[in-house]
N, C-alpha and C positions, 0 to 999 in steps of 0.2 A: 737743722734741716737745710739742704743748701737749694738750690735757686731751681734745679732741674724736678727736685723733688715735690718742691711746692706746684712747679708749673703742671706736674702728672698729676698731682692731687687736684687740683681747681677744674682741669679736662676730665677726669673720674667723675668729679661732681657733677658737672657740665652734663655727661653721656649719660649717667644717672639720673639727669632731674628732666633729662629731655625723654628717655623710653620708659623708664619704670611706671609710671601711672597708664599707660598702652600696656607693657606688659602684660599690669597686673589685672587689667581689664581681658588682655586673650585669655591668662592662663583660667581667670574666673569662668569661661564660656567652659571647663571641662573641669575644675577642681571647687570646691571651698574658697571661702575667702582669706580666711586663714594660710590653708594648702598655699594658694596663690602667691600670699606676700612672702612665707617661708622658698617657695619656687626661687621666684624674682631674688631675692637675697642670696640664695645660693649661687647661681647665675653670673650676680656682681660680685662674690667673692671669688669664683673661679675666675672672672675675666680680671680683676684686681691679681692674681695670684700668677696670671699667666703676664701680666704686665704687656696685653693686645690690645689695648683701648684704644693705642694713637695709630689704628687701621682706618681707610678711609671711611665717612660716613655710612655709604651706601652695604659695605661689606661687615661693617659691626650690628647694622642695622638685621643683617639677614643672618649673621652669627646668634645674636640673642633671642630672636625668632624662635630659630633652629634649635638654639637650647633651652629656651622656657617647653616647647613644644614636646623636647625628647624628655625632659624632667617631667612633664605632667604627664607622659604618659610610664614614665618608670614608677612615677605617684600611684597612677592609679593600676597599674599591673600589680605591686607592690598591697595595694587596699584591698586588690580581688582575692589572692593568696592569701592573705590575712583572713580575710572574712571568709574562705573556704576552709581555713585551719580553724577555725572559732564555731562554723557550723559541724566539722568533724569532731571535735574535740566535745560540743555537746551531745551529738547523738552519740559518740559512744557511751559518757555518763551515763546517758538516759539508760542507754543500753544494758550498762554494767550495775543499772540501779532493778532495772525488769529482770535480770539473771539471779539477781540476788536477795530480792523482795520475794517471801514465802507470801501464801495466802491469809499466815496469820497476823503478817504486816501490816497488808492490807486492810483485813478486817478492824483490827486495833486502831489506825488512823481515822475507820469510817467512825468508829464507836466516837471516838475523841473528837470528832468532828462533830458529832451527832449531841454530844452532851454538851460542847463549847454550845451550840446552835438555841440547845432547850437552856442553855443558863443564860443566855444571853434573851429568848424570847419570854421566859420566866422575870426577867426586870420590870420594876414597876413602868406604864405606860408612857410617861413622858422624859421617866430614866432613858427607856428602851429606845426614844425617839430621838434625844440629843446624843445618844453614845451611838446608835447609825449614823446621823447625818455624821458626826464627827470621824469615827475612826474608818464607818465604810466608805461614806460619802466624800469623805475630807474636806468637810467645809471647816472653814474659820470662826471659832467662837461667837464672833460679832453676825457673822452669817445665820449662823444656830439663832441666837437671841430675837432677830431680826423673821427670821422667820417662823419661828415658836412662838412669838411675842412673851417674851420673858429678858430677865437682862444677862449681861455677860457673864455676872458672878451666878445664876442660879446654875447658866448652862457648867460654870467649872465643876458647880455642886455636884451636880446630873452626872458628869464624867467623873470625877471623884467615887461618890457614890456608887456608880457602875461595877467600876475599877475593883472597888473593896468588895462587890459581890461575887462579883468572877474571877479574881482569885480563891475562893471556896473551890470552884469548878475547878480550879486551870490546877492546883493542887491534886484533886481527887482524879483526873486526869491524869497527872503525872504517877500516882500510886499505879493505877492500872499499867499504865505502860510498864513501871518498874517492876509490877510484880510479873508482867510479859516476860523480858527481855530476865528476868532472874530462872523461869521455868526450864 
C-alpha cells in the first residue's frame, strides 16, 4: 500500500467517523434503524467507489445529505410496492380459496371444528384448564403452575394427558374428512 493510498484511507475514515452517526440519526427520522445503518453503508461505499471524498467539506457534507435522503426514499417507495404486491398477492389467494371452496368444504371444517371444540371441552376439568391457558392462552408452564397452584410437573402431566385424548378426536376428524375428499 503506498503512501497516497494510506493517506485516502485515514481521510475515508476521518469523513466517515465525522457524518455517519448524523446520517444515521436523519435517515432514522423516515426509515428503521436497521434500514438506516444499511442506508449510511451504502452511501459510503458508493462515495469510497467514486473515490469523491477529498471534495471540499461543505459540498461532501451536502452530497451525503442528498444521498442518504434520495436512498430513504428509494427504501421506502421500494417497501410501498412490496407491501402492495404482498397485499395483492393475498387477496387473490383468499380469492381463489372462495372460487374454489364448495359448501361441502365449508361444512366439514365447521363439523371438525365443532368436534376438536366438544373434545377439547369434554377434558377432565383441570386437564381442560392447563391445556387453555397453555396452547390458547400461551402461557409458560411455570405460569400455568403459578396460577393453578399446582407445580410444573403436574401442569406437563395436564398437557400430556390432553394431548393423548385429542388425538382420539384429531384421528376421528381426519376419517371424516378422508372419507369427504374420497366421495
Amino acid at each position: 500500500m503506498n503512501q497516497n493510498d494510506k493517506h485516502s484511507i485515514d481521510q475515508f475514515r476521518r469523513l466517515y467517523e465525522k457524518y455517519a452517526p448524523a446520517l444515521i440519526s436523519f435517515a432514522r427520522r423516515f426509515v428503521g434503524h436497521d434500514a438506516a445503518e444499511d442506508i449510511i453503508q451504502d452511501v459510503f461505499l458508493k462515495l469510497w467507489e467514486l473515490k469523491s471524498f477529498t471534495i471540499i467539506d461543505e459540498s461532501i457534507r451536502s452530497y451525503l445529505y442528498r444521498s442518504v435522503q434520495n436512498s430513504c426514499f428509494n427504501y421506502l417507495r421500494h417497501e410501498v410496492i412490496h407491501h402492495e404486491y404482498i397485499n395483492r398477492a393475498s387477496a387473490e389467494l383468499k380469492i381463489e380459496e372462495l372460487q374454489f371452496c364448495t359448501m361441502d368444504d365449508i361444512l366439514i371444517k365447521d363439523e371438525q371444528l365443532k368436534s376438536l371444540h366438544k373434545a377439547i371441552e369434554e377434558l377432565p376439568p383441570k386437564c381442560r384448564e392447563v391445556f387453555t391457558l397453555y396452547y390458547f392462552e400461551e402461557k409458560k408452564n411455570a405460569e400455568i403452575a403459578l396460577q393453578c397452584n399446582i407445580s410444573v410437573r403436574t401442569v406437563e402431566t395436564h398437557i400430556y394427558h390432553a394431548l393423548k385424548l385429542l388425538q382420539k378426536a384429531v384421528l376421528a376428524i381426519l376419517l371424516i374428512l378422508l372419507f369427504a375428499i374420497l366421495k
